[in-house]
C-alpha positions in Angstrom: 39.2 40.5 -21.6 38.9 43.1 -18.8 39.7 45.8 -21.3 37.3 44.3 -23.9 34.7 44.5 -20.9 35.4 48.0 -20.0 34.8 49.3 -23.8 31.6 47.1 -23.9 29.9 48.7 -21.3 31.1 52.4 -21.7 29.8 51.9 -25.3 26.5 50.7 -23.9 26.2 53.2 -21.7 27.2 56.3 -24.1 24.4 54.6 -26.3 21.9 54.9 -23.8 22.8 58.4 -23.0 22.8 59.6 -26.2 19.3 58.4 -27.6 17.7 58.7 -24.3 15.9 61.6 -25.7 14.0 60.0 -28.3 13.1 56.4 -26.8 9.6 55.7 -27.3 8.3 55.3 -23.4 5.8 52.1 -24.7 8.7 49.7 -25.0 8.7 46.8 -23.0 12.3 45.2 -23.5 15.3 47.4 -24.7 15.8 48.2 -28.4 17.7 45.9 -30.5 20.6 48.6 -30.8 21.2 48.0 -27.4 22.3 44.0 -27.8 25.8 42.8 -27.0 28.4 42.6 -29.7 29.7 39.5 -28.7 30.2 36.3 -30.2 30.8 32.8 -29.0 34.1 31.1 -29.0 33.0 27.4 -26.8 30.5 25.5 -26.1 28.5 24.3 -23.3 29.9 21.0 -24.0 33.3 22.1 -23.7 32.5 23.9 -20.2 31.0 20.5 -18.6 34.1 18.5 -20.2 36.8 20.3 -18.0 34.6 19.0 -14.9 34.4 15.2 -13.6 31.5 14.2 -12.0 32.5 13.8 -8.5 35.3 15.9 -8.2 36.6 19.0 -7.4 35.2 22.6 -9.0 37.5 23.5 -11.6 38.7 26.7 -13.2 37.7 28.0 -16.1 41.1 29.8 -17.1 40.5 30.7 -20.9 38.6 33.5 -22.4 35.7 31.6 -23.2 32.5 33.0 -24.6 29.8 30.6 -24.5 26.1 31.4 -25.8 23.0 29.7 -25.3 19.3 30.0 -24.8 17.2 30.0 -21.3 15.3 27.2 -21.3 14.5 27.6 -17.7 13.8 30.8 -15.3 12.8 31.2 -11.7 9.3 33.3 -12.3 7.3 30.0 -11.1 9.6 29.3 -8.3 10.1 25.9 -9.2 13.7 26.9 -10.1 15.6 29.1 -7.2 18.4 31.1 -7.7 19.8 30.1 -10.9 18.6 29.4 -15.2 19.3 26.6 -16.9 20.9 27.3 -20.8 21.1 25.4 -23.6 23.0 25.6 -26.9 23.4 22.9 -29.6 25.6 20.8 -27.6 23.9 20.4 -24.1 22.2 21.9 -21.3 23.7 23.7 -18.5 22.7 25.0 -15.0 24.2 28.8 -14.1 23.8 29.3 -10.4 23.2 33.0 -9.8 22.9 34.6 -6.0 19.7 36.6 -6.9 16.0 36.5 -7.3 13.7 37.6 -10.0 16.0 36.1 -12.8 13.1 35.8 -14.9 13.2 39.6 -15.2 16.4 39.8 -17.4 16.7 36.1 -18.3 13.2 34.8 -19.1 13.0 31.7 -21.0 13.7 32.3 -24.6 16.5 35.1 -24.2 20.2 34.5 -25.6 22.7 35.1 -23.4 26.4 34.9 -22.9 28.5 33.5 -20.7 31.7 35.1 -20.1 33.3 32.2 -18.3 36.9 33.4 -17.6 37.5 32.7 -14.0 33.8 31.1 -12.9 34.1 27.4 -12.1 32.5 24.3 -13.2 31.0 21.6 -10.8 28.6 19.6 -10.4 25.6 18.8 -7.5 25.1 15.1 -7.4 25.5 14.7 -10.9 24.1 17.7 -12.0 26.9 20.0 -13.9 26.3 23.8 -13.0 28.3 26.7 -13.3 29.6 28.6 -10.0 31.2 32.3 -9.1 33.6 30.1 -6.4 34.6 26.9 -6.0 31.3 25.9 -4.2 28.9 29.3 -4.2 26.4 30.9 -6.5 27.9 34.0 -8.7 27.2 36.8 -6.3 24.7 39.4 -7.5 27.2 42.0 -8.1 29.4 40.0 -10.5 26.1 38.8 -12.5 26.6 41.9 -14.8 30.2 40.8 -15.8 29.5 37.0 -16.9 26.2 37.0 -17.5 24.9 39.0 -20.4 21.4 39.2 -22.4 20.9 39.2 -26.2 18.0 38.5 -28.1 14.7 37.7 -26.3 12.2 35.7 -27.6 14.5 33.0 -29.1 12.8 29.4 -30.4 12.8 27.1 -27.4 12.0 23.9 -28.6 11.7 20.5 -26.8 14.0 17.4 -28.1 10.9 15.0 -28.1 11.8 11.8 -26.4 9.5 8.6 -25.3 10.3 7.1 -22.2 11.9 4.1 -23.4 15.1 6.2 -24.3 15.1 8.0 -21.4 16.0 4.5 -20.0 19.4 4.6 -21.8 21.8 6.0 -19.6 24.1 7.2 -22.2 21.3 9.4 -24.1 19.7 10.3 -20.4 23.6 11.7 -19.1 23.4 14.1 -22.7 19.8 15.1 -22.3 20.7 16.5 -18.7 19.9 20.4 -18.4 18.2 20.3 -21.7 14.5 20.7 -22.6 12.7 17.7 -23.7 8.6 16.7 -24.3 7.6 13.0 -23.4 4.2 12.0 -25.2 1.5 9.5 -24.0 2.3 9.7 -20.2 0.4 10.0 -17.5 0.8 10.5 -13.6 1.2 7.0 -11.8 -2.4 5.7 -9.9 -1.1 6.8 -6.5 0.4 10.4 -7.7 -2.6 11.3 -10.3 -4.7 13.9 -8.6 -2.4 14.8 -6.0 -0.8 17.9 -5.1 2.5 18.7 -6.5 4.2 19.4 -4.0 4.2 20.5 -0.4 3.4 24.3 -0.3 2.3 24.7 3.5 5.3 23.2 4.6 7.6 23.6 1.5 8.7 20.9 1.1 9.4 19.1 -2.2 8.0 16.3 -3.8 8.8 13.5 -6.0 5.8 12.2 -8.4 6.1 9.5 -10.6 5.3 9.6 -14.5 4.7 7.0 -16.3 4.0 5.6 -20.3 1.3 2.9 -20.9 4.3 0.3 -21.1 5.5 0.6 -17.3 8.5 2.9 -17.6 9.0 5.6 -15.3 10.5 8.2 -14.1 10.8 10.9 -11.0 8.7 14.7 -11.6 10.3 16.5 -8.9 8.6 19.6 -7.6 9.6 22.7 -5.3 7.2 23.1 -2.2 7.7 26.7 -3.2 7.0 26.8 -6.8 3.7 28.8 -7.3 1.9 25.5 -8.3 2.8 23.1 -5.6 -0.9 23.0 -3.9 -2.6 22.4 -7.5 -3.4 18.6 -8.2 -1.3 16.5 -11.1 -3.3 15.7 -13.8 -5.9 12.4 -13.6 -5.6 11.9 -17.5 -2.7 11.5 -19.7 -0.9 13.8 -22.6 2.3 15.0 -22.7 5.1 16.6 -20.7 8.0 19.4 -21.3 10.2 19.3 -18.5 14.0 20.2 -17.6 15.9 16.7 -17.3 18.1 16.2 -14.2 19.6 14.2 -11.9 20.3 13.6 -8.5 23.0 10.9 -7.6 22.1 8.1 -9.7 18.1 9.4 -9.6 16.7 10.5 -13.0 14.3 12.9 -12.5 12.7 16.2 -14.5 11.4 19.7 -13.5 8.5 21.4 -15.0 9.1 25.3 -15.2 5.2 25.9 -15.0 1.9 24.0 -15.1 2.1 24.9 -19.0 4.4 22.5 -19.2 1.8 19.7 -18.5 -1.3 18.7 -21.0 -2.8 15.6 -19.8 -6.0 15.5 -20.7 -7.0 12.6 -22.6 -8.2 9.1 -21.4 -5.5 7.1 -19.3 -3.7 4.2 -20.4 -6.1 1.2 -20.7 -9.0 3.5 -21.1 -10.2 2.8 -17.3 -9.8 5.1 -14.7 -12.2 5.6 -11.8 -15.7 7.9 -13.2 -19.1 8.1 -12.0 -21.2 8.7 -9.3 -19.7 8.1 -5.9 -21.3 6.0 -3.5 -21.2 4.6 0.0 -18.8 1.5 0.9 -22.0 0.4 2.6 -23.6 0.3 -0.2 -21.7 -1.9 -1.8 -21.4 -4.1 0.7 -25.3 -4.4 0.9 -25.1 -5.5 -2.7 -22.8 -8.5 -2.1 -25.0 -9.5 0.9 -28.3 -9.4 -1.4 -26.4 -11.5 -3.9 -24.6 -9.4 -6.0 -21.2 -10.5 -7.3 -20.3 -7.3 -9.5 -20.0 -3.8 -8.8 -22.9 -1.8 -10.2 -21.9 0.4 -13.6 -21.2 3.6 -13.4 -20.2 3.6 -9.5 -17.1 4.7 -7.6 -16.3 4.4 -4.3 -13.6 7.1 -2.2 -12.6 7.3 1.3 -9.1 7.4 3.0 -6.7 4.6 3.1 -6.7 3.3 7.0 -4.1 0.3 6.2 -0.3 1.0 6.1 1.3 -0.3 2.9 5.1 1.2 4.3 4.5 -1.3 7.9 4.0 -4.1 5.2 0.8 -5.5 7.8 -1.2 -5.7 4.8 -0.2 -7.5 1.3 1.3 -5.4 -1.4 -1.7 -5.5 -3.6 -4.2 -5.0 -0.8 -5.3 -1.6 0.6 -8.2 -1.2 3.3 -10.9 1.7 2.6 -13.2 3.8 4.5 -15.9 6.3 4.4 -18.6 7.5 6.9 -20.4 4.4 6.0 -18.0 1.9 6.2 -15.1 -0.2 5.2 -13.8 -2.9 2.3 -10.9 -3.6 1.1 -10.0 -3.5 -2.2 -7.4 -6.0 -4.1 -5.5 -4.9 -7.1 -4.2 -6.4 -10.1 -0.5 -5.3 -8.7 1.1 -3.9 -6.2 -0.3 0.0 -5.4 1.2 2.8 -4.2 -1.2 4.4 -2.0 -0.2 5.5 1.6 -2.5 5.7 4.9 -4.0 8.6 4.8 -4.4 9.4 1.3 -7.9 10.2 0.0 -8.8 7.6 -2.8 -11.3 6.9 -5.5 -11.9 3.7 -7.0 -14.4 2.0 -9.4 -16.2 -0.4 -9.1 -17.8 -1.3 -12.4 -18.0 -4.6 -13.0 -15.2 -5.1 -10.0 -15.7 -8.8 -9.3 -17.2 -8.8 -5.5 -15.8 -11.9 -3.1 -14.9 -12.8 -0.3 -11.7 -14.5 0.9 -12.0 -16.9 4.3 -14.9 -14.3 5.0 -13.4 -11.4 4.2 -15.4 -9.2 1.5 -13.3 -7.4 -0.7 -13.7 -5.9 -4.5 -11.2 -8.4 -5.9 -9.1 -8.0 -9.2 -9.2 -4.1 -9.5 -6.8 -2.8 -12.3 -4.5 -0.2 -10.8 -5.7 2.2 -13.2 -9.3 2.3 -11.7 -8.4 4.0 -8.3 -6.5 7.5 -8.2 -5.9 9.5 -5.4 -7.3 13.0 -4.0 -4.5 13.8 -1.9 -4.3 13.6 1.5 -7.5 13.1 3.4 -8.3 12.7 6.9 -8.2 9.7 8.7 -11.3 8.5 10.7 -11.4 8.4 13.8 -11.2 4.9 15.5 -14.8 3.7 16.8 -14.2 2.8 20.5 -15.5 -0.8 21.6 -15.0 -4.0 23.6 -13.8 -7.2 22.5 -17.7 -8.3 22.3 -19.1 -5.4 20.8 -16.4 -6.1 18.0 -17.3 -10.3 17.6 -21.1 -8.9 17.5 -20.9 -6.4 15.0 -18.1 -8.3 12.6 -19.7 -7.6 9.2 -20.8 -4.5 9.6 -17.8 -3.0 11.1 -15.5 -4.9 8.9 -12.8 -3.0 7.6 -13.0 -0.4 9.9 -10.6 0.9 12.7 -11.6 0.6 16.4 -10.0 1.2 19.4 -9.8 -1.5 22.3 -8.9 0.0 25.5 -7.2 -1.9 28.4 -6.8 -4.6 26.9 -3.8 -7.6 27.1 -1.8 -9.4 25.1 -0.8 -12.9 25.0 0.2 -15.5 23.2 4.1 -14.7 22.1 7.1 -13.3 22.8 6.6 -11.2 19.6 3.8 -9.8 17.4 4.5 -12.6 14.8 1.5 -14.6 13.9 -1.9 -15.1 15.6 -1.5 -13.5 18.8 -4.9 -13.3 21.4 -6.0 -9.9 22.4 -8.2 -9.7 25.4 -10.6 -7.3 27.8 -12.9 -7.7 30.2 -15.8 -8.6 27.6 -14.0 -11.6 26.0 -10.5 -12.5 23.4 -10.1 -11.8 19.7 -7.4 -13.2 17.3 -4.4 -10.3 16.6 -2.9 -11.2 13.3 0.0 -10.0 12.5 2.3 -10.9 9.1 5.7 -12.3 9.1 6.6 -9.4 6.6 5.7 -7.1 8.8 8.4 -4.2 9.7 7.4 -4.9 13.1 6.6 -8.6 13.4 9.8 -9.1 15.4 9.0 -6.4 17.9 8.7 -7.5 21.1 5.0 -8.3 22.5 4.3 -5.7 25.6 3.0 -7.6 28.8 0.8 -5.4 30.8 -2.2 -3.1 29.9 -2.5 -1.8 26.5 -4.6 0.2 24.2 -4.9 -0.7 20.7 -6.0 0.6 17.5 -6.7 -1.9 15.1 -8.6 -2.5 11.6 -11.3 -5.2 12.1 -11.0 -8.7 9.8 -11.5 -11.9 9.1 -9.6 -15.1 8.7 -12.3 -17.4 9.0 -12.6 -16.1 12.5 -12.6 -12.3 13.6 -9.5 -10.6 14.2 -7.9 -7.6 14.2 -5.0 -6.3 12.3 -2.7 -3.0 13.6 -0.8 -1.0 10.8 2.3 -0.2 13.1 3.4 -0.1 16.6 1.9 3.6 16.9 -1.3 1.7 17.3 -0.3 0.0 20.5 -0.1 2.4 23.7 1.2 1.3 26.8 -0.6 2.1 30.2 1.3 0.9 32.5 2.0 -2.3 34.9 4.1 -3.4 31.8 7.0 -3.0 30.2 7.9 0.9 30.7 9.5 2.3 28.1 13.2 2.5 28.1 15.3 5.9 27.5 17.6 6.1 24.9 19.9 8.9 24.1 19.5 10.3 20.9 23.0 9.3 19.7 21.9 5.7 20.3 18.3 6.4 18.9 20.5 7.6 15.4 22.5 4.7 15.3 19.3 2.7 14.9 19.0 4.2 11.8 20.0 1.7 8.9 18.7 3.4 5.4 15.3 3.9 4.1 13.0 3.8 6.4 13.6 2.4 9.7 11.6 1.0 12.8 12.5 2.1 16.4 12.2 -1.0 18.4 8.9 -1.5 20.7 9.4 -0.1 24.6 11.8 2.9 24.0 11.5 6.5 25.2 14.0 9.7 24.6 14.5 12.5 26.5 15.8 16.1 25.4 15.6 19.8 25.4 13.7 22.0 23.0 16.4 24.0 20.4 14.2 25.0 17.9 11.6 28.2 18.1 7.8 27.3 17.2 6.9 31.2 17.8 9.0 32.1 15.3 7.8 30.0 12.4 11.3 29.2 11.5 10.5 25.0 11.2 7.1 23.5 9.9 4.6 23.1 12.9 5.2 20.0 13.1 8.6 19.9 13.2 10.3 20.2 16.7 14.3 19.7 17.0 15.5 18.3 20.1 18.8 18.0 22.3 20.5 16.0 24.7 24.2 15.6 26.0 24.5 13.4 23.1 23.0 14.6 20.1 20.4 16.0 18.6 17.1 15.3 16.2 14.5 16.4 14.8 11.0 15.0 15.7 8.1 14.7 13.3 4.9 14.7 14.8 1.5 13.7 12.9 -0.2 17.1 13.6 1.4 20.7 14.8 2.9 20.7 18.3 3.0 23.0 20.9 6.6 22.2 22.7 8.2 25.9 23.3 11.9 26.4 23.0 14.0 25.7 26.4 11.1 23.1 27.3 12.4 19.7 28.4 10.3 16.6 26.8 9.8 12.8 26.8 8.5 11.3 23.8 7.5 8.3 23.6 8.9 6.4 20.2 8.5 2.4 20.3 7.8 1.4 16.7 8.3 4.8 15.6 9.9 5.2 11.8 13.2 6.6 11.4 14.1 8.2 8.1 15.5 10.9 6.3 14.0 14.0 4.4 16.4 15.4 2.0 19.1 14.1 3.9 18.0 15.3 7.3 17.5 12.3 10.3 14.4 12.4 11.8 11.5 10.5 13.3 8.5 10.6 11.5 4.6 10.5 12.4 5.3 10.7 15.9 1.2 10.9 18.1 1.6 14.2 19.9 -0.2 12.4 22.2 3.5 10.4 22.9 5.4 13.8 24.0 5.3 14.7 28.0 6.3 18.2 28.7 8.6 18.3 31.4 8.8 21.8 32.3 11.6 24.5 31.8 15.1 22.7 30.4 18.5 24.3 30.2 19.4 24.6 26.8 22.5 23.1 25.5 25.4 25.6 25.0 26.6 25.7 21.2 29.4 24.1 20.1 31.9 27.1 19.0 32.8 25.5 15.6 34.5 26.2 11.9 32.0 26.2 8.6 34.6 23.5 8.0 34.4 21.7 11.2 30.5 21.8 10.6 30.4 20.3 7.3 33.3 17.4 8.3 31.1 16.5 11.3 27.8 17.1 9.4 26.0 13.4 10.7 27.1 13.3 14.2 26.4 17.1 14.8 22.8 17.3 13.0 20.2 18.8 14.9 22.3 20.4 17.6 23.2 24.2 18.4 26.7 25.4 16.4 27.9 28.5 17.2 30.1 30.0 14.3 32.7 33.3 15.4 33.4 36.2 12.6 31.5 34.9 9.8 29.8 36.9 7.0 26.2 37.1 5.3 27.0 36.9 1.5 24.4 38.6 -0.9 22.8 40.8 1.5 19.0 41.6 1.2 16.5 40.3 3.6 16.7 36.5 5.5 14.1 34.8 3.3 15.5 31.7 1.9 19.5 30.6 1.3 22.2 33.1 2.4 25.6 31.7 2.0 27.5 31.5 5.1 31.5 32.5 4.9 33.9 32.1 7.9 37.2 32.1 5.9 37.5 28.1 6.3 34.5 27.2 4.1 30.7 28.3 3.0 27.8 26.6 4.2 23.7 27.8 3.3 21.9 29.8 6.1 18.4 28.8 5.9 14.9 30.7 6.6 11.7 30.2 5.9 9.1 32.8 4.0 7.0 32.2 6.8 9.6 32.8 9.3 8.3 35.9 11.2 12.2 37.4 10.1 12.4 36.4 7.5 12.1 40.4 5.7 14.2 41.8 8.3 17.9 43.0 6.6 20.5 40.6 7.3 23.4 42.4 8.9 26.6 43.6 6.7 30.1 42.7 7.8 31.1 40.0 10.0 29.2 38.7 13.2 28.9 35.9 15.3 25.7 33.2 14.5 24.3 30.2 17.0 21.9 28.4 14.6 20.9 24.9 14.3 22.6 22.0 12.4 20.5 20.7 9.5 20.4 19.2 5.8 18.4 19.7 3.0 20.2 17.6 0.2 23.5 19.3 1.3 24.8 20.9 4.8 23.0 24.0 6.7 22.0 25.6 9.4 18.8 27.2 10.6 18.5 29.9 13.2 15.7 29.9 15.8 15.1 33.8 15.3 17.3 37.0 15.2 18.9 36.9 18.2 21.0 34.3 16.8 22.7 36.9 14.7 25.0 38.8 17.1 28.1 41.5 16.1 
């Protein structure tokens, strides 16, 4: 084969000398004299059937010749670092340690596969080709296994419905081929939102849907070229990649060409028309009126918290600058506090329930969202400016400062919240995340939504709306290994009164984590913190934060604790920063949990791939390779990485799979 290679590209090149003379400069691709004379001798089929799902890489050890059609290039960024092929048998992913694939394998070119001595594996599911047992083909070795034929080849979409794509036995053969799903649409809560997270790249599952209720993930990178346009509002059709991750179906668009949703959505409803106030409508129900005027929408942002389950399922509390309802749908909805969201009114039945008016018996396909908006800020008041004002501050959040609460030993139930001015009813549901959460005793501020059961009361979303002042219960420090153990899947509450203290290890200055994003250490562990708006904690700084009630979950893998008030971190001064743990690539990845979010420091490893930071470089010590991650809007991240081996202290961290993050180039040391 080596020797077949050899004569192959001496022939090319002879070729190209030869008739260099004569080439007519106006060509955009290369003549069709210059094509491979190869020919195919497997399948894609037969490359994924040496490899089970879950095990090791394996070999590919014959002089196999595969050929097959791009389906799917990295020019929108939606794909990184490798194309997806296709040939009569199946779809496969070919992982390639370079950029600007789409320049010599755009979709619809044929190219082979010279698989002698690549490997086959797969990433949670997902079968993909390899140069090593667990790395990309390095860019140098492209030109040997990866060769381009005929551009411009048919690329045609199996058409399937969503039903079928139910079927797990016709999903698992569709995976890494191109398919087009008909008469879909973008779920209520996901229609007119952005794709994905571009400003801090992050990706972003959206959920599709037909007019029968099946479903199924749109996953999105935060650094495709499209992640800050909206999703469609209307429904059509959809060509996408299929995939999977673990035992979650999902697809990839290449480009927004891929989605044509423009027609009317499923039950012809769908919020239209003139937007007006809240207050407006709520005028109309207190003149008489028991329907929602034609043509009318309402929009404002989402102030309840469907994730803190405080409010039912089917219930979601709105407000604008004029006020606040809530509105009841048919179902359960999907929209999260803060989101931005329209809904119409037309005909909505208007009633209220024990004296609470709400627009009652909305379809889910009369609201859609906006995307994020911003959250009002909480109207400031007493106890008796609250009871005096009930109706027309209904539905609205307020804040009630120095206030107590009584009533319980937990915030299950009807619990009485009181100030100087007089006592209100605090409701809180049984279902609640936090209803078990201990009560505080002492002084308190609290944000809260105003209702009624009959009688006024107030209703918090989660235990981020209830701030301690002191002469109660003080908060209690955790260390962050005990703060992780909390953890328990999904998303998780931190239990009311709790505290943690640590020392800044990531860099803010030097742009290498979202601004929001802080990672912090102490003689126990490490973690990243989420706050709800960008921070100002410097590297080396020592901090409190404050995080009773505060969710734990993961991103993409990665432990952290999300939504955190800045207001809840104390800057301590100067810290001493931890030293790093001297460790193996191996040691890393076998200790991946407990080390997360703490300083590593690896000896005599090498940068594979060279070029500049930006992005994944593989990391290679001799025991293992890991991903060294950086950020386009890292202030480093064009600098040159260094050749040959050095030493790296970097940051512990996950994004689907293990790797580490440096703070900025001083990490990188000969």
């Amino acid at each position: 084969m080596a020797f077949f290679l050899k004569r192959f590209f001496l022939f090319a090149l002879l070729i190209s000398l030869t008739t260099w003379g004569c080439v007519d400069r106006e060509f955009d691709e290369p003549p069709v004299g210059n094509l491979p004379d190869l020919e195919a001798n497997a399948t894609i089929a037969q490359l994924k059937a040496l490899h089970a799902v879950g095990g090791a890489s394996n070999l590919v050890t014959e002089d196999w010749i595969v050929d097959g059609v791009v389906v799917a290039d990295d020019e929108s960024g939606n794909f990184f670092k490798n194309i997806v092929i296709q040939d009569e048998t199946g779809g496969i992913a070919i992982r390639l340690n370079s950029t600007g694939l789409y320049n010599d394998f755009p979709v619809g070119r044929k190219v082979f596969l010279l698989a002698k001595n690549l490997y086959i594996g797969d990433y949670n599911g997902l079968h993909q080709v390899n140069g090593s047992a667990d790395a990309a083909l390095e860019e140098v070795l492209i030109p040997e296994h990866v060769i381009g034929a005929e551009r411009d080849q048919p690329v045609t979409p199996r058409v399937v419905t969503m039903a079928e794509l139910q079927n797990t036995t016709l999903y698992t053969s569709l995976i890494n081929t191109l398919v087009q799903i008909n008469d879909v649409q973008f779920a209520q809560a996901d229609a007119g939102a952005t794709y994905a997270d571009a400003a801090n790249q992050f990706s972003i599952n959206r959920n599709v849907e037909d007019c029968n209720g099946n479903s199924i993930i749109l996953r999105s990178s935060g650094f495709a070229d499209f992640a800050a346009e909206l999703t469609p509002t209307g429904k059509g059709s959809i060509v996408a990649v299929v995939s999977i991750f673990g035992n979650t179906k999902q697809l990839n668009i290449r480009d927004l060409n891929d989605v044509q949703m423009a027609a009317d959505r499923c039950g012809g409803i769908g919020p239209g028309g003139d937007v007006i106030p809240i207050k407006d409508v709520r005028d109309l129900f207190q003149a008489g009126t028991t329907a929602g005027p034609d043509g009318k929408t309402i929009k404002g942002v989402v102030i309840s918290d469907r994730a803190a389950v405080n409010t039912d399922t089917r219930n979601l509390v709105l407000q604008d600058a004029s006020g606040g309802i809530v509105v009841r749908f048919a179902a359960a909805h999907n929209f999260d506090m803060g989101d931005e969201v329209e809904v119409s009114v037309e005909g909505m039945e208007l009633s209220e329930f024990n004296g609470l008016l709400q627009v009652n018996n909305v379809p889910n396909n009369a609201a859609t969202s906006a995307g994020s908006g911003t959250l009002p800020t909480p109207r400031e008041a007493t106890v008796a400016e609250i009871n005096a004002n009930l109706n027309a501050w209904e539905s609205t959040l307020v804040k009630v400062k120095n206030a107590t609460l009584s009533g319980g030993a937990t915030y299950s139930g009807s619990r009485t919240l009181s100030d100087a001015t007089g006592s209100i009813i605090l409701f809180t549901r049984t279902q609640a995340t936090f209803s078990g959460s201990a009560l505080p005793t002492g002084n308190v501020d609290v944000v809260a939504i105003v209702s009624q059961f009959t009688d006024a009361q107030l209703s918090i979303r989660n235990l981020n709306d209830v701030t301690l002042l002191g002469g109660g219960t003080d908060p209690v420090e955790v260390s962050l290994a005990e703060l992780r153990s909390l953890f328990a899947g999904g998303a998780s509450s931190v239990p009311a009164a709790k505290k943690v203290k640590g020392v800044v290890i990531s860099d803010k200055d030097n742009f290498n984590w979202a601004d929001r994003n802080v990672v912090i250490q102490d003689a126990s562990g490490g973690i990243t913190v989420r706050f709800t708006a960008a921070h100002t904690l410097a590297l080396g700084q020592a901090v409190e934060i404050v995080v009773s009630g505060a969710e734990l979950s993961e991103f993409n893998g990665l432990l952290q604790i999300n939504n955190v008030p800045n207001a809840n971190a104390t800057a301590l001064g100067a810290g001493t920063l931890p030293t790093p743990r001297q460790a193996t690539i191996a040691e890393i990845l076998a200790n991946l949990e407990a080390w997360e979010s703490t300083l590593v420091k690896i000896i005599n490893v090498t940068i594979t791939g060279g070029g500049t930071y930006s992005g994944a470089k593989t990391l290679n010590d001799g025991t293992g390779t890991m991903d060294m991650f950086t950020r386009t809007q890292a202030t480093f991240s064009g600098a040159t990485v260094p050749a040959g081996a050095v030493n790296i202290v970097a940051v512990v961290s996950q994004f689907n799979a293990g790797q580490v993050i440096i703070r900025n180039t001083g990490d990188v040391t000969p």
